[in-house]
Backbone atoms as SQL, in Angstrom:
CREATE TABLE atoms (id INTEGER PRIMARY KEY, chain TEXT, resi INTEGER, resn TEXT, atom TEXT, x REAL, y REAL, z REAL);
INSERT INTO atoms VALUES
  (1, 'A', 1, 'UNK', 'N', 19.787, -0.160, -11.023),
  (2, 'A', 1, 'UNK', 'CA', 20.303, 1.146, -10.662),
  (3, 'A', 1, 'UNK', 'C', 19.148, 2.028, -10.211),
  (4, 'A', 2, 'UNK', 'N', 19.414, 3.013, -9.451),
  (5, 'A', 2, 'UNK', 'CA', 18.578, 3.860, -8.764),
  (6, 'A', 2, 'UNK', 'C', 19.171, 5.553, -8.812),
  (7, 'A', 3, 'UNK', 'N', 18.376, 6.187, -9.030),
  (8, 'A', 3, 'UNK', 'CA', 18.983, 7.429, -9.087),
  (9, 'A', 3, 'UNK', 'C', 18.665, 8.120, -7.507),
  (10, 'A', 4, 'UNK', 'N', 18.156, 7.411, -6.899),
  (11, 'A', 4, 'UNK', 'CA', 18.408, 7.970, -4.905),
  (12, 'A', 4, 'UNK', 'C', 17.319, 9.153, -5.180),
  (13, 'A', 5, 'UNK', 'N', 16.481, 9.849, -6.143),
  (14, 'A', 5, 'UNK', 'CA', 15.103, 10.327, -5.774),
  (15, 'A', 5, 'UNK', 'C', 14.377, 10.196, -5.325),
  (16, 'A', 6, 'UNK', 'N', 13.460, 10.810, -4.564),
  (17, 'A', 6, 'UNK', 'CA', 12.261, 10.134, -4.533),
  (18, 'A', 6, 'UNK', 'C', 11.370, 9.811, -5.353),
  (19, 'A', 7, 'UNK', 'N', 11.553, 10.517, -6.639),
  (20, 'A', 7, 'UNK', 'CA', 10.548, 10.054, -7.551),
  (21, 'A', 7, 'UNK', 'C', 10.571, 8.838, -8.091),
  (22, 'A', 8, 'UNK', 'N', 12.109, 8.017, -7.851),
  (23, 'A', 8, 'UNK', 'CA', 12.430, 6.795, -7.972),
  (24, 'A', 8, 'UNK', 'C', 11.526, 5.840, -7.745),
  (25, 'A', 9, 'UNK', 'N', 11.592, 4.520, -8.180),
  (26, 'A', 9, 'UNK', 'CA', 10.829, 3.546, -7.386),
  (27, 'A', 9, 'UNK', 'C', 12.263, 3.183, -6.124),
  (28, 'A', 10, 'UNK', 'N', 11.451, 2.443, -5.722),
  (29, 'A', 10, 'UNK', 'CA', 12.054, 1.919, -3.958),
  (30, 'A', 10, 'UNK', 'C', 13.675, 1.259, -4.392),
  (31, 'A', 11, 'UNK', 'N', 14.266, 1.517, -3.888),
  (32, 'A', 11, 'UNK', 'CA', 15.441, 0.266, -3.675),
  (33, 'A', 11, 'UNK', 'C', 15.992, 0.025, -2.396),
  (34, 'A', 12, 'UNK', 'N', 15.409, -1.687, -2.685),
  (35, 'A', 12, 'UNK', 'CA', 15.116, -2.473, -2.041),
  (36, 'A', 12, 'UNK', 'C', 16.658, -2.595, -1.044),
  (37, 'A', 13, 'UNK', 'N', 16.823, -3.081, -0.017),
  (38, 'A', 13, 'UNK', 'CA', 17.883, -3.321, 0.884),
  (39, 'A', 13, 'UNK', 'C', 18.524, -4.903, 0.772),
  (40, 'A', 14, 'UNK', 'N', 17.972, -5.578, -0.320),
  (41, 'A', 14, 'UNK', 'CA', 18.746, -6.762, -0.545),
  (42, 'A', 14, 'UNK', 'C', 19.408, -6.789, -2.555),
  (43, 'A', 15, 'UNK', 'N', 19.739, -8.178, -2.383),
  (44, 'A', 15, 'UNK', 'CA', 20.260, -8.557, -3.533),
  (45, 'A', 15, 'UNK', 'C', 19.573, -9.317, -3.969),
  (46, 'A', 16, 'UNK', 'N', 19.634, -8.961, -6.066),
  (47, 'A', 16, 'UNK', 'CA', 18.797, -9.458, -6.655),
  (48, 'A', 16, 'UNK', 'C', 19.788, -10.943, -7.339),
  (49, 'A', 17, 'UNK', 'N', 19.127, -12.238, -7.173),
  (50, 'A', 17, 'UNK', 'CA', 20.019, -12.918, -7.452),
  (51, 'A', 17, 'UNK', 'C', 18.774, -13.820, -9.024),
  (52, 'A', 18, 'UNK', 'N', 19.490, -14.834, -9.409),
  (53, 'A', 18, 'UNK', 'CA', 18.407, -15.578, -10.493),
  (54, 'A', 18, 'UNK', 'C', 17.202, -16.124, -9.761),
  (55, 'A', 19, 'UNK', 'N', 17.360, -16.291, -8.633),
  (56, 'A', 19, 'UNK', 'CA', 16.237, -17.087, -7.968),
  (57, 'A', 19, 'UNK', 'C', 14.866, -16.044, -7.530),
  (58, 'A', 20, 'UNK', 'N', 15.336, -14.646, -7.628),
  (59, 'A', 20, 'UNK', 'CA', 14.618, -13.761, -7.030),
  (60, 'A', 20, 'UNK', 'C', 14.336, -12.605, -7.996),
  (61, 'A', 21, 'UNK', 'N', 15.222, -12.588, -8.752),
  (62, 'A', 21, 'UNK', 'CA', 15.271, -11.270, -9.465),
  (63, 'A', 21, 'UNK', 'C', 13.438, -11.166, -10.127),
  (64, 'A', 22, 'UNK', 'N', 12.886, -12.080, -10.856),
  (65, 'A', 22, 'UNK', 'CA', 11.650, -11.567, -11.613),
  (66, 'A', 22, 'UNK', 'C', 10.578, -11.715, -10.238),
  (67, 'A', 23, 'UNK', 'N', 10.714, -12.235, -9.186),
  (68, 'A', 23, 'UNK', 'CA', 10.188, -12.085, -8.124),
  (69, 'A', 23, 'UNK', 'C', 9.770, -10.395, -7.458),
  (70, 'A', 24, 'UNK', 'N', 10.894, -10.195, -7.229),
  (71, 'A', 24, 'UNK', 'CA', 11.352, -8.833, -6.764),
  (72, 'A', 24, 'UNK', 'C', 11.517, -7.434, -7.818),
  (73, 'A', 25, 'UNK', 'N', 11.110, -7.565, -9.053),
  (74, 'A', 25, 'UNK', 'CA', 10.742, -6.704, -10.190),
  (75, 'A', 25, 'UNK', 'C', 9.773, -6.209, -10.080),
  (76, 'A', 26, 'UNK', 'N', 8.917, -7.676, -9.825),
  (77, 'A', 26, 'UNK', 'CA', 7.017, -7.216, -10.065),
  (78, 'A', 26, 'UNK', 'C', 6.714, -6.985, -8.553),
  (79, 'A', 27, 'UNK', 'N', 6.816, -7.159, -7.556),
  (80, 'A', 27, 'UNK', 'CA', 6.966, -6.326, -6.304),
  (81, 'A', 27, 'UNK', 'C', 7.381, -5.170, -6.830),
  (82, 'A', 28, 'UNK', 'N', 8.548, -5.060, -6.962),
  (83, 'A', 28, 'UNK', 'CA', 8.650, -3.296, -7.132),
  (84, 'A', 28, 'UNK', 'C', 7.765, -2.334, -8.236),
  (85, 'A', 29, 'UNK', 'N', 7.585, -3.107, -9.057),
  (86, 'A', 29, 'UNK', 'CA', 6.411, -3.042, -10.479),
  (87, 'A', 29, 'UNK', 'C', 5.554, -2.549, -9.834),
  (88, 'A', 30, 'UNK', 'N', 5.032, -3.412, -8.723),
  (89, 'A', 30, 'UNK', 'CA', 3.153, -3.269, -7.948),
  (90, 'A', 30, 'UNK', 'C', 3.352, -2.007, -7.292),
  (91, 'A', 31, 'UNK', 'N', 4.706, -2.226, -6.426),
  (92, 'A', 31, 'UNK', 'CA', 4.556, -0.953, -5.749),
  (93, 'A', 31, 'UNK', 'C', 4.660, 0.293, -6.291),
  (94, 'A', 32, 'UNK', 'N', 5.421, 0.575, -7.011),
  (95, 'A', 32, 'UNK', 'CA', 5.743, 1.817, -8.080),
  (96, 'A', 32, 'UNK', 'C', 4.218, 2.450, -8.313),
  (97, 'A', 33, 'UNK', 'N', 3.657, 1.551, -9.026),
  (98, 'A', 33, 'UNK', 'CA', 2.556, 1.378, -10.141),
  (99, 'A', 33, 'UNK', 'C', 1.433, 2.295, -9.090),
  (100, 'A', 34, 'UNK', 'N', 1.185, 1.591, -7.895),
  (101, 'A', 34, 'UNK', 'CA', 0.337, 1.500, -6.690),
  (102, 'A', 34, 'UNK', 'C', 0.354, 2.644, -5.686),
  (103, 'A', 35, 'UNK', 'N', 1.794, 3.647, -6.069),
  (104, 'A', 35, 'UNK', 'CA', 1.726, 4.817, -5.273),
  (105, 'A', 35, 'UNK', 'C', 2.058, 6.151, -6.222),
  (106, 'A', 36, 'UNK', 'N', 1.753, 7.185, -5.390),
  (107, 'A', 36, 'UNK', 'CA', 1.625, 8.101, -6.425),
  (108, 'A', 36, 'UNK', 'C', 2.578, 8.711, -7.141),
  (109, 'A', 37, 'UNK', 'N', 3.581, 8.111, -6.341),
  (110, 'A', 37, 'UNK', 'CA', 5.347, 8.805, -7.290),
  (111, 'A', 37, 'UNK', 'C', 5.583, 8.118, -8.130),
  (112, 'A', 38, 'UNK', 'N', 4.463, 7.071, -8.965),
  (113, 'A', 38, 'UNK', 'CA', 4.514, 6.512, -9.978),
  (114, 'A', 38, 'UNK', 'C', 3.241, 7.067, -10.990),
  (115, 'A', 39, 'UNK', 'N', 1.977, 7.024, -9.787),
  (116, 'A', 39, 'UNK', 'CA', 0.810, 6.844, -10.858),
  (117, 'A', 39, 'UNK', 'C', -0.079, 7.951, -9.561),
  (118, 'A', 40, 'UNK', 'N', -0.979, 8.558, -10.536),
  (119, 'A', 40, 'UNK', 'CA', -2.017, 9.392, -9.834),
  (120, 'A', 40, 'UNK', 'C', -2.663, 10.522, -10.513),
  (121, 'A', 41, 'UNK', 'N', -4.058, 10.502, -9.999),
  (122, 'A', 41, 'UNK', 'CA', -4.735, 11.611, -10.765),
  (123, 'A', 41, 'UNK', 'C', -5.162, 12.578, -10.156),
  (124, 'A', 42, 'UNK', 'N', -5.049, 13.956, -11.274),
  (125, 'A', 42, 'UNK', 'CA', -5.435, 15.313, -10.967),
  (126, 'A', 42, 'UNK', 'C', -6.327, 15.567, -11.732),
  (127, 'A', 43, 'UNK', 'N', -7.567, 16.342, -11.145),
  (128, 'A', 43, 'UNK', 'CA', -8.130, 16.818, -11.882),
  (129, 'A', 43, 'UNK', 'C', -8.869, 16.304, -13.459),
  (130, 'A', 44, 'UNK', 'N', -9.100, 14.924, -12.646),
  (131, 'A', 44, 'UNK', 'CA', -9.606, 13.894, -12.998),
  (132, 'A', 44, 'UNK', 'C', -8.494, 13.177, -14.317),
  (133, 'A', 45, 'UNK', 'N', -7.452, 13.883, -14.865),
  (134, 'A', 45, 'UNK', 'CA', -6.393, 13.481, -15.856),
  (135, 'A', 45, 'UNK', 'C', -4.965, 12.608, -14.882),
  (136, 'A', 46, 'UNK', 'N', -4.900, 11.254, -15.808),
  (137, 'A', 46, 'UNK', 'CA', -4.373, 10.646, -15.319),
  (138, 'A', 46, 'UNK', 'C', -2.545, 11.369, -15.213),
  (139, 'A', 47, 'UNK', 'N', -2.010, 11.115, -14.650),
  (140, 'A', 47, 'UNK', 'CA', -0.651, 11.560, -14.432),
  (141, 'A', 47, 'UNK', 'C', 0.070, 10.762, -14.176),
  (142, 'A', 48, 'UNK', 'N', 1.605, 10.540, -14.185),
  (143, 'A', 48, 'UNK', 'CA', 2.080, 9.320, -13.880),
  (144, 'A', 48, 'UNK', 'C', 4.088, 9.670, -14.161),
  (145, 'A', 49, 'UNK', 'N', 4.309, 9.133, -14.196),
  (146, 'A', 49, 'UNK', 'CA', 6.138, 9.276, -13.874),
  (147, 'A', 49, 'UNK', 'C', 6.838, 9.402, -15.013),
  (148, 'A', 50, 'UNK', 'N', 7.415, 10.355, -15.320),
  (149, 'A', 50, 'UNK', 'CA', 8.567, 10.517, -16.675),
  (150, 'A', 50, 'UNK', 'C', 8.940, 9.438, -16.269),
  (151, 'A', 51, 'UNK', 'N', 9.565, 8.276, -15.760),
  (152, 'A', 51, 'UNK', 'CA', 10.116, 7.529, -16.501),
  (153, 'A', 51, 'UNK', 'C', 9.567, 6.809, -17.012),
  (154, 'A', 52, 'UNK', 'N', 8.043, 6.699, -16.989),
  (155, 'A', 52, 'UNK', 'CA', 7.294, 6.173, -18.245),
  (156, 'A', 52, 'UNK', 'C', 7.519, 6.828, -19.871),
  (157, 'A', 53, 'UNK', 'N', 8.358, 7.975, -19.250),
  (158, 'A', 53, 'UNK', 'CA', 8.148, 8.891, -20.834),
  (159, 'A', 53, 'UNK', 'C', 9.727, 8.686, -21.081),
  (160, 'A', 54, 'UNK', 'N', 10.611, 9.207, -20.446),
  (161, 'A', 54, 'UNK', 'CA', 11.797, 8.689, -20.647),
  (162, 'A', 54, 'UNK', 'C', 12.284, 7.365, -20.773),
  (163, 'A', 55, 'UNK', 'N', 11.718, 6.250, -21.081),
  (164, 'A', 55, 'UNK', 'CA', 11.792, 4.621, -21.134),
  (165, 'A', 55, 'UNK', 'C', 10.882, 3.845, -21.760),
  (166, 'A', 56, 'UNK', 'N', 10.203, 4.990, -22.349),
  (167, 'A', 56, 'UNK', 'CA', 8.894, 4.251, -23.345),
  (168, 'A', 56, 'UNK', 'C', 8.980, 3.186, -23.889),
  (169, 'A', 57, 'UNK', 'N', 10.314, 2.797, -24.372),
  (170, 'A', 57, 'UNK', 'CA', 10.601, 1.563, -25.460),
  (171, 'A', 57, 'UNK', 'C', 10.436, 0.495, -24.504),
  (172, 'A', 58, 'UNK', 'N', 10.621, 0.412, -23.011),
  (173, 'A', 58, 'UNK', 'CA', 10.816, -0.757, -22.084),
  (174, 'A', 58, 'UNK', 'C', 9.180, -1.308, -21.966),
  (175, 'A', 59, 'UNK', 'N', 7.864, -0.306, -22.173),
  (176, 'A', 59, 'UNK', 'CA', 6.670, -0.083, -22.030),
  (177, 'A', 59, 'UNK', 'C', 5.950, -0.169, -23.397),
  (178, 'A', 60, 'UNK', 'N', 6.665, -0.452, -24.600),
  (179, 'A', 60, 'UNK', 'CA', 5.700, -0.879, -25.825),
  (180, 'A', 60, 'UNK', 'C', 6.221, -0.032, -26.637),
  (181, 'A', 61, 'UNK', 'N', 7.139, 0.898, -26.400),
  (182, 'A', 61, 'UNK', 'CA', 7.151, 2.200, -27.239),
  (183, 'A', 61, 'UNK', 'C', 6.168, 2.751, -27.842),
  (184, 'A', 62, 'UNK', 'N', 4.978, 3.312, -26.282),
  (185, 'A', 62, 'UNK', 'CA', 3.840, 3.776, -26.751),
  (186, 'A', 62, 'UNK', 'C', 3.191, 4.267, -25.437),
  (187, 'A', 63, 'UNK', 'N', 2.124, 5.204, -25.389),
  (188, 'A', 63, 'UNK', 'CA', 1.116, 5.649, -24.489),
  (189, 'A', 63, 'UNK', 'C', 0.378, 4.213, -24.167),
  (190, 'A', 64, 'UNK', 'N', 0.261, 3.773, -25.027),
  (191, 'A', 64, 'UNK', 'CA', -0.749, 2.893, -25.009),
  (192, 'A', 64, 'UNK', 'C', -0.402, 1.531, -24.457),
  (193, 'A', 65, 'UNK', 'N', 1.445, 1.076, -24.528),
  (194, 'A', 65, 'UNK', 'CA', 2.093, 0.363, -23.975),
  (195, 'A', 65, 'UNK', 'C', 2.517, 0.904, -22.184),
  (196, 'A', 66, 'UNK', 'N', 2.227, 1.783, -22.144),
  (197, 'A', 66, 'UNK', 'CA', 2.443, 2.276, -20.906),
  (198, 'A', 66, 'UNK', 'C', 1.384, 2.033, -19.769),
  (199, 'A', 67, 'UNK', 'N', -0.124, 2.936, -20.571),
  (200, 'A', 67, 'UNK', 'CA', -1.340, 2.212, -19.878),
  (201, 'A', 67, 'UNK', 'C', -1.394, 0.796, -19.559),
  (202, 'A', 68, 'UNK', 'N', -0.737, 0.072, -20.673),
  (203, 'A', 68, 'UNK', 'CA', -1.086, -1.831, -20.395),
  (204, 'A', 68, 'UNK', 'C', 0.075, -2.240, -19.073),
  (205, 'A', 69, 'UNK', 'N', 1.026, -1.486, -19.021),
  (206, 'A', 69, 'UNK', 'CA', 1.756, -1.891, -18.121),
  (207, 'A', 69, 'UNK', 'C', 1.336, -1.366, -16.927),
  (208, 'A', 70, 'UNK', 'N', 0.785, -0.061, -16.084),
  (209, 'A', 70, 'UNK', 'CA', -0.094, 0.236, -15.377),
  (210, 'A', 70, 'UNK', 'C', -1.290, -0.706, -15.198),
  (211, 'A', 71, 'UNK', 'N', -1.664, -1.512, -16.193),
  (212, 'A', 71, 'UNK', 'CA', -3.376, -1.739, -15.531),
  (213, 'A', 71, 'UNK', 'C', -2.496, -3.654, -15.404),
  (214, 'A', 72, 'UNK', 'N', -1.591, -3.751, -15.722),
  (215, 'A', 72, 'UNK', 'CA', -0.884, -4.995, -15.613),
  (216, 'A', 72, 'UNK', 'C', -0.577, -5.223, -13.819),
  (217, 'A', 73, 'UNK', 'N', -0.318, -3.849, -13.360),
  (218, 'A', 73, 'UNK', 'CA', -0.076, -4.087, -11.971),
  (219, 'A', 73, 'UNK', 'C', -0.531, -3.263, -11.420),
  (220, 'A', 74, 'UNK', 'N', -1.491, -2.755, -11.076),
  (221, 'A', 74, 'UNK', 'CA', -2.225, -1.976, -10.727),
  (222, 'A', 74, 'UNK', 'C', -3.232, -2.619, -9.520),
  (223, 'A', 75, 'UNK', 'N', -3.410, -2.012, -8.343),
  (224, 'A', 75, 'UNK', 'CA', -4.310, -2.842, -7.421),
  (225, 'A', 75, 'UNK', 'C', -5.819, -2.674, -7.810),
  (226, 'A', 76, 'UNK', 'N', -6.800, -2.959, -7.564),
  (227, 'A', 76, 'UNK', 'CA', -8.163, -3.753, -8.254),
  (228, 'A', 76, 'UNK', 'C', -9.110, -1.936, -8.554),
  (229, 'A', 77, 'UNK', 'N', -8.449, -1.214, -7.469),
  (230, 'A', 77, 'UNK', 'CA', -9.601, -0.246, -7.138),
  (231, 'A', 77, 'UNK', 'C', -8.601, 0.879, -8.456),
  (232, 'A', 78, 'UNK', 'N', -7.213, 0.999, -8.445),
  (233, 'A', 78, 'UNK', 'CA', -6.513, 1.665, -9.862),
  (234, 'A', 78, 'UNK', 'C', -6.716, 1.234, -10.835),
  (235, 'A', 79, 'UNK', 'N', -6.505, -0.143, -11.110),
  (236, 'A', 79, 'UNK', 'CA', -7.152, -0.800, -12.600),
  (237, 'A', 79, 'UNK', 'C', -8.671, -0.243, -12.727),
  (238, 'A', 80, 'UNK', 'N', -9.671, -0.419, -11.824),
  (239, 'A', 80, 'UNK', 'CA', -10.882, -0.265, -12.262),
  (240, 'A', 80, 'UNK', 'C', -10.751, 1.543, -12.831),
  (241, 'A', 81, 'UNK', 'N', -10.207, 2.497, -12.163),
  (242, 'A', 81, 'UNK', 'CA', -9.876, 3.970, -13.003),
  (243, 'A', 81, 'UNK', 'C', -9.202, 3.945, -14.198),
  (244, 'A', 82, 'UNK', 'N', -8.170, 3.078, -14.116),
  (245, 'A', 82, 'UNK', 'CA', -7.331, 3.053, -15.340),
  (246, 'A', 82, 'UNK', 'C', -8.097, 2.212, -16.511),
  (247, 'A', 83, 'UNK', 'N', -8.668, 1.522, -16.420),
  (248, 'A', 83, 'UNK', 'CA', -9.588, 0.956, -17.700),
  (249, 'A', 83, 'UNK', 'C', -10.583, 1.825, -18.603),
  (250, 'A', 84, 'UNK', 'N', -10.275, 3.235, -18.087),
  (251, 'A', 84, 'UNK', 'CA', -11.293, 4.185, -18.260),
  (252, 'A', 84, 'UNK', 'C', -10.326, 5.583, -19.195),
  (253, 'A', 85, 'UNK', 'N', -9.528, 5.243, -19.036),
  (254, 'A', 85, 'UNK', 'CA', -8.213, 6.349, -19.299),
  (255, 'A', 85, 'UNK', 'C', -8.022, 5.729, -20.520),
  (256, 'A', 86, 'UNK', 'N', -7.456, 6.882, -21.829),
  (257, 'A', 86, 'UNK', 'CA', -7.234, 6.502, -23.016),
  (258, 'A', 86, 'UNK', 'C', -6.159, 7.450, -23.567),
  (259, 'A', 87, 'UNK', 'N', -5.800, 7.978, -22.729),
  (260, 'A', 87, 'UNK', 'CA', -4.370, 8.615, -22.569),
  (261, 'A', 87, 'UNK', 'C', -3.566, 9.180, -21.370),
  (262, 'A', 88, 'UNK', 'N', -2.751, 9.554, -21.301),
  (263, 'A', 88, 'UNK', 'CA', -1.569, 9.821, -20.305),
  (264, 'A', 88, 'UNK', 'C', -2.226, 11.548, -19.953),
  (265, 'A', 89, 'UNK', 'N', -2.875, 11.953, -19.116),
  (266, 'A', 89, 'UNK', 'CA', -2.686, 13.652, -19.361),
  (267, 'A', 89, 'UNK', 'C', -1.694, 14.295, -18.997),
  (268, 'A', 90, 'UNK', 'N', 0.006, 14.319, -18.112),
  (269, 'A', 90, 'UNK', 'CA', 0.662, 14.928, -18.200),
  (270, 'A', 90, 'UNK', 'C', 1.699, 13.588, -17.293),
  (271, 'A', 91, 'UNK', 'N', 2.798, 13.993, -17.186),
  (272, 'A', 91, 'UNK', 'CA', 4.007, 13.165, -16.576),
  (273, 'A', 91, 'UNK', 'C', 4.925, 14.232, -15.446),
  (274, 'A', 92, 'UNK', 'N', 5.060, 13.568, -14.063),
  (275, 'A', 92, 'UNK', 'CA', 5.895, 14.246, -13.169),
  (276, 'A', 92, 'UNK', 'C', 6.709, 13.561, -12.787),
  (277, 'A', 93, 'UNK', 'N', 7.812, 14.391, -11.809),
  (278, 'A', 93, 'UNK', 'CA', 9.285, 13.085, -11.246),
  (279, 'A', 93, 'UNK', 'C', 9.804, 14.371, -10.316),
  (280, 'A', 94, 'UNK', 'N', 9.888, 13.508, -9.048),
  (281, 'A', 94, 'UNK', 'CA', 10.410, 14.308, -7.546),
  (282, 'A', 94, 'UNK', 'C', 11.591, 14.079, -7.769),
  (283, 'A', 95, 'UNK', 'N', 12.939, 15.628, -8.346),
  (284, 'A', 95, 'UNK', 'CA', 14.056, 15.125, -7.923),
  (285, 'A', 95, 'UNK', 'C', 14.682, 15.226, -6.719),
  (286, 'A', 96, 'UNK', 'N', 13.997, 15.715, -5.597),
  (287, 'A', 96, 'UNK', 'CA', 14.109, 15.631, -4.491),
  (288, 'A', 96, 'UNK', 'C', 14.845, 14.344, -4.051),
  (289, 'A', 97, 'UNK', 'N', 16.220, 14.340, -3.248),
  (290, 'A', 97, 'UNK', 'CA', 16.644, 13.657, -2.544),
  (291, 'A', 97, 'UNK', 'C', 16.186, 12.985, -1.761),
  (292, 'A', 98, 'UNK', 'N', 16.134, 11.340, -1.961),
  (293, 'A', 98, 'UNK', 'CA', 15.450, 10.369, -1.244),
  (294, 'A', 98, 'UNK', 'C', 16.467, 10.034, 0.469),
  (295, 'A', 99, 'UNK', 'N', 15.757, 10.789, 1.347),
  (296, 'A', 99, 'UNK', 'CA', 16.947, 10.764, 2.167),
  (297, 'A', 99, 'UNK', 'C', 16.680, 9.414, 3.322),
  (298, 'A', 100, 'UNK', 'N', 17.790, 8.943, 3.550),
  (299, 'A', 100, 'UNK', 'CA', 18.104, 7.425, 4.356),
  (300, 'A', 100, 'UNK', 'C', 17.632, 7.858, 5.693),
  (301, 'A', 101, 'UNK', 'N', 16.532, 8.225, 6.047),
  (302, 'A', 101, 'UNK', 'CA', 15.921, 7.955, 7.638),
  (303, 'A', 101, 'UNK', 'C', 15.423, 6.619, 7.976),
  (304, 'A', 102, 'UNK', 'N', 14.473, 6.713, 8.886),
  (305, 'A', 102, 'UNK', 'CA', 13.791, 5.665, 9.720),
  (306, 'A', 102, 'UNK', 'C', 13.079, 5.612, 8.932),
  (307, 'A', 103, 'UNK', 'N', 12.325, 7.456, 8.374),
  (308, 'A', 103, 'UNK', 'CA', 11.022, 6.880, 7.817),
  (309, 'A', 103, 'UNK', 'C', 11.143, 6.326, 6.567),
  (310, 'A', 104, 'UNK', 'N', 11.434, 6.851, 6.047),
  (311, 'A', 104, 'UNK', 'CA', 12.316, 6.542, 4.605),
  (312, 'A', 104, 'UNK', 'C', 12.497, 5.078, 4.214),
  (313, 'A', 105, 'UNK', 'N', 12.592, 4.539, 5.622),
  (314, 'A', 105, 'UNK', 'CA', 13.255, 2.870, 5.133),
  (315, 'A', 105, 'UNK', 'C', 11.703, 2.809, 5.081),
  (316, 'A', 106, 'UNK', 'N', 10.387, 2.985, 5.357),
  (317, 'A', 106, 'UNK', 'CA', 9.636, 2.402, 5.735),
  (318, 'A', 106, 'UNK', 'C', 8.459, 2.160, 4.474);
């Protein structure tokens, strides 16, 4: 399910079947993880997506289960920042309407 935000992660334009589904998780995992409507820092404090905070239990039921899932998929140059982080400094989420353009698909 998708709540059509942008603060959402992506949903994808196909179907998740047994052959694909844990395939197409950790793709969306990487990507989430990898852009900033998931993960990103201000002011040198890491920041990152209520639904890390609203879904904690899926993430360790913890800050600390959250970081491991971030540096779990994280591309080489975010892991190397995130290995450095020892807490969450604040959580954001765009409820801005994810709207169906060209660019949008992209």
């Amino acid at each position: 399910m998708n709540c059509a935000s942008i603060g959402c992660p992506n949903l994808l334009p196909v179907v998740y079947t047994s052959a694909t589904v844990d395939r197409l998780l950790t793709e969306n995992a990487i990507a989430y993880v990898n852009h900033p409507r998931g993960v990103y820092f201000q002011g040198g404090a890491l920041w990152v997506s209520n639904i890390c905070d609203w879904f904690q239990e899926d993430f360790g039921n913890s800050e600390t289960g959250v970081l491991a899932h971030l540096r779990e998929f994280a591309a080489p140059d975010l892991k190397a920042r995130l290995r450095l982080v020892l807490d969450i400094g604040g959580y954001d989420y765009d409820w801005s309407l994810n709207a169906a353009t060209d660019e949008a698909k992209r």
